[in-house]
TORNU-371357 format. One record per residue: z, x, y of N, C-alpha, C in turn; residue number from 1. Coordinates in nm, 3 decimals. Layout:
- Z  X  Y  Z  X  Y  Z  X  Y  NUM .
...
//
This chain:
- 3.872  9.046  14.351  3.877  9.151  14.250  3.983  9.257  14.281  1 .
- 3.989  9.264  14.366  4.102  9.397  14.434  4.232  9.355  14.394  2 .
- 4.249  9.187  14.442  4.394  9.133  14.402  4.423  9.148  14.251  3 .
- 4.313  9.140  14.198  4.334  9.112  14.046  4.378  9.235  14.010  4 .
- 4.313  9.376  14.001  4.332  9.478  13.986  4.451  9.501  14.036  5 .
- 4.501  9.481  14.142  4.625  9.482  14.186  4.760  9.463  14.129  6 .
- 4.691  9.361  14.086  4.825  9.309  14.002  4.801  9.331  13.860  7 .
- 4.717  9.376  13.788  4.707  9.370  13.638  4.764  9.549  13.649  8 .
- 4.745  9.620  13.751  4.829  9.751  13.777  4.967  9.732  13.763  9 .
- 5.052  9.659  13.854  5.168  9.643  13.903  5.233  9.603  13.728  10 .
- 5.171  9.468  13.643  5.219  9.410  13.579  5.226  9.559  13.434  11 .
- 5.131  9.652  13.420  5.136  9.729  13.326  5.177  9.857  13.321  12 .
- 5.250  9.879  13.508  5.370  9.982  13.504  5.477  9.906  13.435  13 .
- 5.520  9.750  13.455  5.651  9.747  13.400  5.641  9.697  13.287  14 .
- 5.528  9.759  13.221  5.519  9.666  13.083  5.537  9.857  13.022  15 .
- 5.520  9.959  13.112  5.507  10.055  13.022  5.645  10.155  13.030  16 .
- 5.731  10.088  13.166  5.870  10.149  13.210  5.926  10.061  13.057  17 .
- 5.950  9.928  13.046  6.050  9.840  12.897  5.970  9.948  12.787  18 .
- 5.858  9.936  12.754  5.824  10.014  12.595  5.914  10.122  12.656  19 .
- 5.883  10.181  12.767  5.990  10.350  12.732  6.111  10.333  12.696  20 .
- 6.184  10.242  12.776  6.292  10.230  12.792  6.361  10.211  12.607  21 .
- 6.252  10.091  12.593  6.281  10.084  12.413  6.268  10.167  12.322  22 .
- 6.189  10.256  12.341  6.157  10.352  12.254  6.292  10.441  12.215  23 .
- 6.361  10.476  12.428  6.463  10.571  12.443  6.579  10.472  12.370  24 .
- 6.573  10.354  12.367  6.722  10.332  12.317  6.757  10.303  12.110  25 .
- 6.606  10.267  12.119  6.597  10.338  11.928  6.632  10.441  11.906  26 .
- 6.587  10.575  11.965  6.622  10.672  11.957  6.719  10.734  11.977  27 .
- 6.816  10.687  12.063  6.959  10.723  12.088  7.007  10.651  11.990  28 .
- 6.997  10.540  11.981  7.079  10.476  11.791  7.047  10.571  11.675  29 .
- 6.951  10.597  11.672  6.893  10.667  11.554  7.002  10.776  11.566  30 .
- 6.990  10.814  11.667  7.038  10.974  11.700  7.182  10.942  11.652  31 .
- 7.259  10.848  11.720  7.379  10.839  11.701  7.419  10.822  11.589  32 .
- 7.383  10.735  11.491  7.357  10.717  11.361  7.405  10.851  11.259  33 .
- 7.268  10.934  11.287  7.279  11.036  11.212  7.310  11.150  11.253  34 .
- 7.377  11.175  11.338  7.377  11.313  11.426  7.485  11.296  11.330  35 .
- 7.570  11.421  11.326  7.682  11.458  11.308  7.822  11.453  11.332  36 .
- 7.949  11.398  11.307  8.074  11.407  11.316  8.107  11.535  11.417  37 .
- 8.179  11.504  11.536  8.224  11.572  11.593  8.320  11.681  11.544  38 .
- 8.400  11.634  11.470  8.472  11.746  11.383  8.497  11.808  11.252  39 .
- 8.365  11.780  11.240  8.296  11.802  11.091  8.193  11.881  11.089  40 .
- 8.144  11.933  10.992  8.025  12.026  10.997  7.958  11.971  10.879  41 .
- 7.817  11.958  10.915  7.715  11.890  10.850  7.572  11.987  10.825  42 .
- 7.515  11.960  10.735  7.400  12.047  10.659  7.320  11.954  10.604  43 .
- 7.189  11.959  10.582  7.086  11.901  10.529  6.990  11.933  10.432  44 .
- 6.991  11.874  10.362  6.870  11.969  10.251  6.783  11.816  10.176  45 .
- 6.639  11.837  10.153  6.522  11.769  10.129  6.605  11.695  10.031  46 .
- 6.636  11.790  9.956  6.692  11.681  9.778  6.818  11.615  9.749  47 .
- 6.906  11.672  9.868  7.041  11.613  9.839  7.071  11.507  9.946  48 .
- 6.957  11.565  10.051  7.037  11.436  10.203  7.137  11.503  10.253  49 .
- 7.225  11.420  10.344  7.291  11.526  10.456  7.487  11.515  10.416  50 .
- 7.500  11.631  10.393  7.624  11.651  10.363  7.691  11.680  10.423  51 .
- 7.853  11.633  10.452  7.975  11.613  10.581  8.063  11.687  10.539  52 .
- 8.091  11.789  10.560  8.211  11.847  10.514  8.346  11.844  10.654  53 .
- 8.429  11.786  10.647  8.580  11.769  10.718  8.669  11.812  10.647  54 .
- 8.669  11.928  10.565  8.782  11.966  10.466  8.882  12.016  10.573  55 .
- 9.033  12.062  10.543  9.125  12.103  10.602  9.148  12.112  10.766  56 .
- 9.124  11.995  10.791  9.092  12.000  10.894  9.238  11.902  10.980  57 .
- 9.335  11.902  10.904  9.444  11.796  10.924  9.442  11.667  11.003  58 .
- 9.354  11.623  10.924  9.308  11.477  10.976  9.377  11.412  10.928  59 .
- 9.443  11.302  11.001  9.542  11.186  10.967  9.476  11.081  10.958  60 .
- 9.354  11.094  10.986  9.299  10.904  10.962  9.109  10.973  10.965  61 .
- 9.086  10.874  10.884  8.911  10.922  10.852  8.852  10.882  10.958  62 .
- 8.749  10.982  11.021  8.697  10.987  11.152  8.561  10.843  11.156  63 .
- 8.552  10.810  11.262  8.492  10.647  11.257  8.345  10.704  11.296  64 .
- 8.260  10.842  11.314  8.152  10.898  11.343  8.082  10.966  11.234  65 .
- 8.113  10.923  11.127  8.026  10.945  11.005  7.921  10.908  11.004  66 .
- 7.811  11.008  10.986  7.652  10.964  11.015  7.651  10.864  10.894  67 .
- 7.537  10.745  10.880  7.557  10.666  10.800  7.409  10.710  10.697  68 .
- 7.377  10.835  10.753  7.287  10.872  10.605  7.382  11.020  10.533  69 .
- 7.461  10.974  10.518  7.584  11.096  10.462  7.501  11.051  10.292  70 .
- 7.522  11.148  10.233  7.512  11.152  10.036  7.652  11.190  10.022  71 .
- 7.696  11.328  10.068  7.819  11.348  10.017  7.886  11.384  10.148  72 .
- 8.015  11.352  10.124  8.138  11.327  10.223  8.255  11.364  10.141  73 .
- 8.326  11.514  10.233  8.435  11.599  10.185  8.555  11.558  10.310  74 .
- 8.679  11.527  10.213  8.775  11.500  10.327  8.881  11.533  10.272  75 .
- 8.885  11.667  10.162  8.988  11.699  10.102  9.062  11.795  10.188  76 .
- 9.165  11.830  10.153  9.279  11.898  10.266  9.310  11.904  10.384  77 .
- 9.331  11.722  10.368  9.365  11.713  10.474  9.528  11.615  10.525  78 .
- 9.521  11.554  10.611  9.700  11.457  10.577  9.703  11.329  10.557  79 .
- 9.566  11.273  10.505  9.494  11.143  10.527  9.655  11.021  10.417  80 .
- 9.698  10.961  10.460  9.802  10.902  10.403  9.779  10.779  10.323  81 .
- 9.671  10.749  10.376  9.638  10.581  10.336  9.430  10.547  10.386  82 .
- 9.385  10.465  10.288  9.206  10.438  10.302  9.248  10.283  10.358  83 .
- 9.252  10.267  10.465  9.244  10.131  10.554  9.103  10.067  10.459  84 .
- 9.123  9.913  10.502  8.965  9.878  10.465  8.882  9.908  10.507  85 .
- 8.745  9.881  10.492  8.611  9.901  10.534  8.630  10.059  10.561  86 .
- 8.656  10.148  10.556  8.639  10.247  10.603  8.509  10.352  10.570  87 .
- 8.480  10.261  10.472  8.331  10.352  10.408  8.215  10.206  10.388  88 .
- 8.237  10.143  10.476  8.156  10.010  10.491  7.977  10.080  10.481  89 .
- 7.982  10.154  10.641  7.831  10.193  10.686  7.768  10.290  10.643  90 .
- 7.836  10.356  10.491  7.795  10.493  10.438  7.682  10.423  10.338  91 .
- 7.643  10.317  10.316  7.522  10.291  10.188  7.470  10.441  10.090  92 .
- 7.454  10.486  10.139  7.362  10.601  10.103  7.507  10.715  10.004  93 .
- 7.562  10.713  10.056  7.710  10.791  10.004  7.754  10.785  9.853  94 .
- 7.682  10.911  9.782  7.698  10.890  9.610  7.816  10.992  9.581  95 .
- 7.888  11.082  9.667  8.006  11.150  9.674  8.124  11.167  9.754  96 .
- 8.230  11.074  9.703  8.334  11.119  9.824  8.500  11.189  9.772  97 .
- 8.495  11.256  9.837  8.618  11.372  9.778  8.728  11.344  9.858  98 .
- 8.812  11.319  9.848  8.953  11.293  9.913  9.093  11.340  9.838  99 .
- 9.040  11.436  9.745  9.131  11.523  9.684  9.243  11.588  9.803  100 .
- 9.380  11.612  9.725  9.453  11.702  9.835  9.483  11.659  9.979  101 .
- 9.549  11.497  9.968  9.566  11.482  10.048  9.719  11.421  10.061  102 .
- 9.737  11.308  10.111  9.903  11.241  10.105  9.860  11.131  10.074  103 .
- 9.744  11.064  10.021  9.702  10.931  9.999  9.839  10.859  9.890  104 .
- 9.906  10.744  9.956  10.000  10.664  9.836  9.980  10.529  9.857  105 .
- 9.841  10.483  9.931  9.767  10.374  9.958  9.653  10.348  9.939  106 .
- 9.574  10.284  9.900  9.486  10.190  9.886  9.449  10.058  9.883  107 .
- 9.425  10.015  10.006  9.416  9.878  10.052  9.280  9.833  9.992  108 .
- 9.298  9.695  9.984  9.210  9.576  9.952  9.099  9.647  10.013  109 .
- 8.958  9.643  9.985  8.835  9.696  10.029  8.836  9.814  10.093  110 .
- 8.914  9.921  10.038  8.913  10.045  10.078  8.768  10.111  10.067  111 .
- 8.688  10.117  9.991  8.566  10.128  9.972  8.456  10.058  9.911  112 .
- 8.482  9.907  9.993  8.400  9.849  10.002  8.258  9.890  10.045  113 .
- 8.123  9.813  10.010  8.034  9.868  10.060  7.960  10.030  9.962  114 .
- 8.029  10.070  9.870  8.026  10.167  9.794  7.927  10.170  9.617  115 .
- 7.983  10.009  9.661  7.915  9.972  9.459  7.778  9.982  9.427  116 .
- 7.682  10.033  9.492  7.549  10.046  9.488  7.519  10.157  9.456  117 .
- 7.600  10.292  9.550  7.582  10.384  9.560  7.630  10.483  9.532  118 .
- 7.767  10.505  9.548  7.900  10.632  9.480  7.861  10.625  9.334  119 .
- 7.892  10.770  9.303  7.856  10.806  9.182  8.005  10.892  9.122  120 .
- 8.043  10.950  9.260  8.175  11.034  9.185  8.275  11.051  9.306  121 .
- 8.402  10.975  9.273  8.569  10.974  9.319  8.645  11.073  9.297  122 .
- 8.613  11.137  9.394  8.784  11.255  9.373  8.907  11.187  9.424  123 .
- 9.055  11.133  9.358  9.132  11.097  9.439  9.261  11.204  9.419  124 .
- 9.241  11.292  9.307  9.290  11.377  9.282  9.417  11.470  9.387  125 .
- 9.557  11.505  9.305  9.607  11.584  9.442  9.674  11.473  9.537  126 .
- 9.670  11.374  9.489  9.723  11.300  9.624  9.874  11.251  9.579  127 .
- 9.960  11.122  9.642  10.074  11.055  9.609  10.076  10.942  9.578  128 .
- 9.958  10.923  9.450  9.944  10.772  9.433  10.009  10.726  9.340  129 .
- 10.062  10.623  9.295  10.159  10.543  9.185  10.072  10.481  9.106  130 .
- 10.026  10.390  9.207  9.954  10.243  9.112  9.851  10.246  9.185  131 .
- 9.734  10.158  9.133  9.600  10.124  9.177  9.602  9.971  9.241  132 .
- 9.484  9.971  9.316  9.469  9.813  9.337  9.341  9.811  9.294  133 .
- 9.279  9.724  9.247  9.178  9.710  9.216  9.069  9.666  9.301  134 .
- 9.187  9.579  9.405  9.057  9.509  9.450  9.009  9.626  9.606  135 .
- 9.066  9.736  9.575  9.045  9.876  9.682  8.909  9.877  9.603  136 .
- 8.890  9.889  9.517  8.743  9.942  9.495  8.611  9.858  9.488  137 .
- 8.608  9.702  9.518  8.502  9.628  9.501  8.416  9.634  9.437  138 .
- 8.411  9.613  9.336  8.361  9.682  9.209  8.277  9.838  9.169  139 .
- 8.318  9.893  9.238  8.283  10.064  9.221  8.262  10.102  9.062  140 .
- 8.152  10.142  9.043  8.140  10.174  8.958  8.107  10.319  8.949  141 .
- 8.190  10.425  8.910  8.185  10.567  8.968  8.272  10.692  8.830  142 .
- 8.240  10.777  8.841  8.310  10.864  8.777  8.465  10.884  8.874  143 .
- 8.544  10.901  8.818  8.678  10.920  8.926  8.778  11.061  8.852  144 .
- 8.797  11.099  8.937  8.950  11.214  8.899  9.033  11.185  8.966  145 .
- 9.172  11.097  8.903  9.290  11.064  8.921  9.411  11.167  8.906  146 .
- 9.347  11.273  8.833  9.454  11.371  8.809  9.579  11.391  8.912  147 .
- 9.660  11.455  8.877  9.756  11.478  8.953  9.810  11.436  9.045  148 .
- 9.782  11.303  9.010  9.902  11.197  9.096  10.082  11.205  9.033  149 .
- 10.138  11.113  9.087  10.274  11.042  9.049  10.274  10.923  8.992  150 .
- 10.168  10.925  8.884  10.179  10.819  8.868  10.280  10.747  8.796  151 .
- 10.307  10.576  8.829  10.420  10.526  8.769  10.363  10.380  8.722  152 .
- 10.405  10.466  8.587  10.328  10.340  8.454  10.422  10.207  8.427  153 .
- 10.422  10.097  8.448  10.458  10.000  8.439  10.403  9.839  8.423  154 .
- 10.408  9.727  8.404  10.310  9.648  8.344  10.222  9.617  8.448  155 .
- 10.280  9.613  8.572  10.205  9.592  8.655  10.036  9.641  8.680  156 .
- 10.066  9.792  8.653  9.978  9.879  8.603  9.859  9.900  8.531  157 .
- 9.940  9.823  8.431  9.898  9.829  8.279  9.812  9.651  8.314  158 .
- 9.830  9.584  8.351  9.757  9.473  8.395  9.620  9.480  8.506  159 .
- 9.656  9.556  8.576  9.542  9.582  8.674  9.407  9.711  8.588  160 .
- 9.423  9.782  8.449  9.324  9.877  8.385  9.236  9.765  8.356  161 .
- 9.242  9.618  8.287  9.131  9.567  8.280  8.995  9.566  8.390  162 .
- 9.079  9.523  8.465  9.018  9.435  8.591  8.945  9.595  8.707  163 .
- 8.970  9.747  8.651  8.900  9.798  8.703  8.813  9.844  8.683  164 .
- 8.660  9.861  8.813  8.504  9.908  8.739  8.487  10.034  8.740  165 .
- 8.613  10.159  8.709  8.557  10.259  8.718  8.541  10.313  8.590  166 .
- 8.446  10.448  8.558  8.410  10.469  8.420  8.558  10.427  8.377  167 .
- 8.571  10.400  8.200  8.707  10.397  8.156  8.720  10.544  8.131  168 .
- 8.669  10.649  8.089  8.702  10.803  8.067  8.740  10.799  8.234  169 .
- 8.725  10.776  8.333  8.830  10.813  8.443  9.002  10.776  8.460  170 .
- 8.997  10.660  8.413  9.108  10.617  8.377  9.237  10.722  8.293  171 .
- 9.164  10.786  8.231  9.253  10.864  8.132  9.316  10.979  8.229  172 .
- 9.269  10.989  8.362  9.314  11.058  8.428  9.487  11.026  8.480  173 .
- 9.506  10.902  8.500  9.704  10.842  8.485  9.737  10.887  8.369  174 .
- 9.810  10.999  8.438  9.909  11.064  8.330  10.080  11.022  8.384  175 .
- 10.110  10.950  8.300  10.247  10.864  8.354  10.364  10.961  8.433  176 .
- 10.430  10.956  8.531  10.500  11.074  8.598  10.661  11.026  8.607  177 .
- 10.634  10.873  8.551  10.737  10.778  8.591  10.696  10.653  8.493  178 .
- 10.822  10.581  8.443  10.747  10.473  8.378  10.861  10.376  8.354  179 .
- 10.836  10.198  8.359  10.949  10.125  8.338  10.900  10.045  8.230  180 .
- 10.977  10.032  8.142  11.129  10.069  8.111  11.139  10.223  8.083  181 .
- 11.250  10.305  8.169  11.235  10.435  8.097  11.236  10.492  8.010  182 .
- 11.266  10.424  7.888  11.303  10.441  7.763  11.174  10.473  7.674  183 .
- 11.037  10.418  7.717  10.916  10.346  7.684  10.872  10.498  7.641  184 .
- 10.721  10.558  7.566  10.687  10.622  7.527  10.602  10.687  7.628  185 .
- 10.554  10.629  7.724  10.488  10.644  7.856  10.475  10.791  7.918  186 .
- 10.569  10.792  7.955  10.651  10.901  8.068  10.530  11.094  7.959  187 .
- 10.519  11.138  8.026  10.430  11.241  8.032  10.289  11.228  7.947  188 .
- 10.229  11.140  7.919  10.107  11.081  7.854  10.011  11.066  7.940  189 .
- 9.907  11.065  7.852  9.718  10.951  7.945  9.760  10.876  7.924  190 .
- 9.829  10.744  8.035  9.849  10.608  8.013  9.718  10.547  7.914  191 .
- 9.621  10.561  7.925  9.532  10.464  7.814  9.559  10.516  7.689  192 .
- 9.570  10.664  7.704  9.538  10.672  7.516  9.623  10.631  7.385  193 .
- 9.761  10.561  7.422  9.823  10.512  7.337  9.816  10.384  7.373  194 .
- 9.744  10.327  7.280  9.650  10.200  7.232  9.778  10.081  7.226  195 .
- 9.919  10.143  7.155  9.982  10.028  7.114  10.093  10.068  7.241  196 .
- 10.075  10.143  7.353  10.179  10.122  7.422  10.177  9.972  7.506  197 .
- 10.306  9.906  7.522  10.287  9.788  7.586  10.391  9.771  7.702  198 .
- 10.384  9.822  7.797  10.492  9.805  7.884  10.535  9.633  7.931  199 .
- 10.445  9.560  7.900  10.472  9.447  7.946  10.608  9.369  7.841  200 .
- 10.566  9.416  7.730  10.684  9.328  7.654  10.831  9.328  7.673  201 .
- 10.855  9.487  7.731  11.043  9.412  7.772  11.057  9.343  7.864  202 .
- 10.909  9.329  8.003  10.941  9.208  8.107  10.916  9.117  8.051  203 .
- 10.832  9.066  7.922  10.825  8.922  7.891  10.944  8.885  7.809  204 .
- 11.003  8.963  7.760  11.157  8.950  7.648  11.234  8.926  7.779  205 .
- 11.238  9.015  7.915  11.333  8.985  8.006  11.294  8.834  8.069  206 .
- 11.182  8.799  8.079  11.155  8.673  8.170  11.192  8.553  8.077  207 .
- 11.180  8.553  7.947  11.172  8.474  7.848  11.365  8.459  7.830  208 .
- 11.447  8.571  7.840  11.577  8.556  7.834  11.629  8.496  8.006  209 .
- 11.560  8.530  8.079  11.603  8.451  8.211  11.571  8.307  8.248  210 .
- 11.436  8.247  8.165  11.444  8.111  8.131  11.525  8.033  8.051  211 .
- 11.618  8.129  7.961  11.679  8.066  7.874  11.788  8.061  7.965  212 .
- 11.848  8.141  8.006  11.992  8.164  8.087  11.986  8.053  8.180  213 .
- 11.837  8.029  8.227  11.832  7.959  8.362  11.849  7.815  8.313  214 .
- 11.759  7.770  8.175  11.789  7.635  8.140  11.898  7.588  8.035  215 .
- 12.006  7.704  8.038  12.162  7.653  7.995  12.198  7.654  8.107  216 .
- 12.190  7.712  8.223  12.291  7.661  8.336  12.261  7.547  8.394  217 .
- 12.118  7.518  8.394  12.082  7.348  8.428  12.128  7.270  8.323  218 .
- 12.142  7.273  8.196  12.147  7.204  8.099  12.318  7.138  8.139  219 .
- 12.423  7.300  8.150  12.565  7.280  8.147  12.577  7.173  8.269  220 .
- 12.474  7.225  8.395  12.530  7.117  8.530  12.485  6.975  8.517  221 .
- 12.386  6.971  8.417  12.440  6.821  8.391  12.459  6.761  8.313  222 .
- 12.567  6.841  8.207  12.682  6.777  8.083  12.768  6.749  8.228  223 .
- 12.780  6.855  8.288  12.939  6.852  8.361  12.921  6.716  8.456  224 .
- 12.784  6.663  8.470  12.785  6.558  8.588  12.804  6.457  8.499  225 .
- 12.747  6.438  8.440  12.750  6.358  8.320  12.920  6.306  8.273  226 .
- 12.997  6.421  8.240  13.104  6.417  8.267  13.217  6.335  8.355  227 .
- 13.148  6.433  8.445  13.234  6.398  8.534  13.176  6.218  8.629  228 .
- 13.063  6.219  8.602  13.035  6.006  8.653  13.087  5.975  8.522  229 .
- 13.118  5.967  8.394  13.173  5.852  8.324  13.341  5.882  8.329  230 .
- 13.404  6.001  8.370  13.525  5.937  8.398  13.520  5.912  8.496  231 .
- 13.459  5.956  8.627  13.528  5.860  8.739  13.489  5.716  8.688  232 .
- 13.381  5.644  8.684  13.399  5.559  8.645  13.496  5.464  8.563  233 .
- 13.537  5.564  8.448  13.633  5.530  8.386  13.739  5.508  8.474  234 .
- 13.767  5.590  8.544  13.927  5.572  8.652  13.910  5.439  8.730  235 .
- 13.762  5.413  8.805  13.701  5.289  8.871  13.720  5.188  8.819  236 .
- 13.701  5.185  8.672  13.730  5.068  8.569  13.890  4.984  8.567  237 .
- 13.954  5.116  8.563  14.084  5.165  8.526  14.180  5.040  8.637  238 .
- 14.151  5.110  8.746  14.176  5.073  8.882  14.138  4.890  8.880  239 .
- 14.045  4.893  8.914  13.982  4.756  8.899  14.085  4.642  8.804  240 .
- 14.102  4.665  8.643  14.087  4.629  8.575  14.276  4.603  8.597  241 .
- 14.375  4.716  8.664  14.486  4.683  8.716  14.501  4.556  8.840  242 .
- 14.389  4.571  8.909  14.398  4.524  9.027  14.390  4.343  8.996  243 .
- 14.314  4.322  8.863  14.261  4.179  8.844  14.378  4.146  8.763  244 .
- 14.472  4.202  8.728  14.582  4.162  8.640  14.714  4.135  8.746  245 .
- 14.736  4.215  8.812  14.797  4.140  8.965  14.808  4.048  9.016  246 .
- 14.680  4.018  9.016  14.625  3.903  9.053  14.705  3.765  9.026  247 .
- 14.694  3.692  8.922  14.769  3.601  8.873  14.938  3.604  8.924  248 .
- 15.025  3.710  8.918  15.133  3.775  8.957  15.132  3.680  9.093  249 .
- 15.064  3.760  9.191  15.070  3.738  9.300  15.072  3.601  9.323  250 .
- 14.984  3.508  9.268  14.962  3.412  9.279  15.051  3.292  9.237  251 .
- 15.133  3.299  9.185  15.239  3.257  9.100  15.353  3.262  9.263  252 .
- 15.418  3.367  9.288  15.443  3.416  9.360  15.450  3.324  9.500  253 .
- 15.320  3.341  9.538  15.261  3.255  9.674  15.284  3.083  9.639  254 .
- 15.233  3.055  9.527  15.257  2.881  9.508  15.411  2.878  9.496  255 .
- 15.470  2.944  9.414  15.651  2.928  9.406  15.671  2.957  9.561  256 .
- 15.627  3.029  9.657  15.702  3.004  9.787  15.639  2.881  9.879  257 .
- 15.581  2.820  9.814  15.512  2.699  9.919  15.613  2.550  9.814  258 .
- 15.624  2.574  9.721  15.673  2.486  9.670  15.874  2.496  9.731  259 .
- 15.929  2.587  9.755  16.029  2.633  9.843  16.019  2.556  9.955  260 .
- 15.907  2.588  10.041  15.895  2.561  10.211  15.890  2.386  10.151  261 .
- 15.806  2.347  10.058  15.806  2.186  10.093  15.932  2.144  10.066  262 .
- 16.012  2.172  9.986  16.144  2.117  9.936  16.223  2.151  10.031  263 .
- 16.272  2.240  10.111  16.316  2.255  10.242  16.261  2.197  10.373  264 .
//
């Protein structure tokens, strides 16, 4: 009995050192999780959840210690140039992100991925953006302010408004700053609200005149081959057709000198 006790002691210190140990390392995840951005200042409230503010803080690249129970996330004024992918992967919870006022003239493929469940409202406002990608937003479905970009309206452009999920009243925020062909009606407008603008048609008039250009110059290179194999041929003929008329000549020629050698 002593041994037993002995050991059913020994076995339920180290059964009670692992639970601690587990307990402490949930809790440091947890902690890490949601604690706060080192160079950010964060606040909490019952109804809104916990809010990140990093405004002006001349951040060149979005900090990788974003608690991942953020609601809203401020990263306006700052020098942020470009949204790498995944960069808002582990925010689930994140129904506001502001990135107004910055140098943004990028948006990569899954820039805010991870977002389509939850974002409710896009500031991209203030920044140096041209064109959109679409597939930066993975289907986001969000209120957005595009205002005061550079933007530059062109078909390219004008091809990628289908294919994006943000409200369409955000859209009206591309106000053209730049536009090809320059000639086009574009240039200081809400790219959507003129219904019959079509930037694509002078590239399809241009692509449609460069197929033509392209299949007269194939067409001409082979008249000219064409050409040029039936006269050589012709000259081949030519040649030939001298060479078999000789012939007989020669031959005439050769028997009159054998008929010589026998008579001598």
């Amino acid at each position: 009995m002593p041994l037993l006790a002995d050991w059913l002691l020994r076995h339920s210190v180290v059964m009670c050192l692992l639970l601690h140990s587990l307990v402490l390392m949930t809790f440091c995840f947890h902690h890490a999780a949601t604690s706060c951005s080192k160079s950010c200042y964060c606040s909490q409230s019952e109804a809104g959840g916990k809010t990140v503010r990093c405004s002006n803080l001349r951040l060149t690249e979005i900090p990788h210690d974003i608690p991942n129970d953020t609601r809203r996330l401020y990263l306006d004024f700052n020098l942020l140039t470009g949204v790498p992918a995944n960069a808002f992967l582990q925010l689930r919870l994140l129904k506001e992100l502001d990135l107004s006022h910055n140098e943004l003239a990028q948006l990569e493929p899954g820039a805010f991925k991870g977002l389509a469940g939850s974002l409710q409202f896009l500031d991209l406002s203030s920044n140096k953006l041209m064109t959109l990608n679409s597939e930066a937003f993975e289907g986001v479905h969000a209120r957005a302010n595009l205002t005061h970009n550079p933007w530059h309206c062109d078909c390219n452009l004008q091809n990628v408004m289908p294919h994006m999920s943000l409200e369409p009243a955000s859209l009206a925020g591309i106000v053209c700053q730049t536009a090809d062909p320059e000639d086009s009606r574009a240039q200081g407008s809400p790219f959507l609200l003129d219904k019959d603008l079509d930037l694509c048609a002078v590239l399809r008039k241009t692509t449609d005149v460069a197929m033509l250009v392209t299949m007269f110059g194939w067409f001409t290179m082979v008249i000219s081959y064409l050409v040029y194999y039936v006269r050589h041929n012709q000259e081949d003929a030519r040649r030939h057709l001298e060479y078999l008329k000789s012939l007989p000549s020669k031959q005439g020629k050769s028997e009159e000198s054998s008929t010589i050698s026998t008579v001598v």
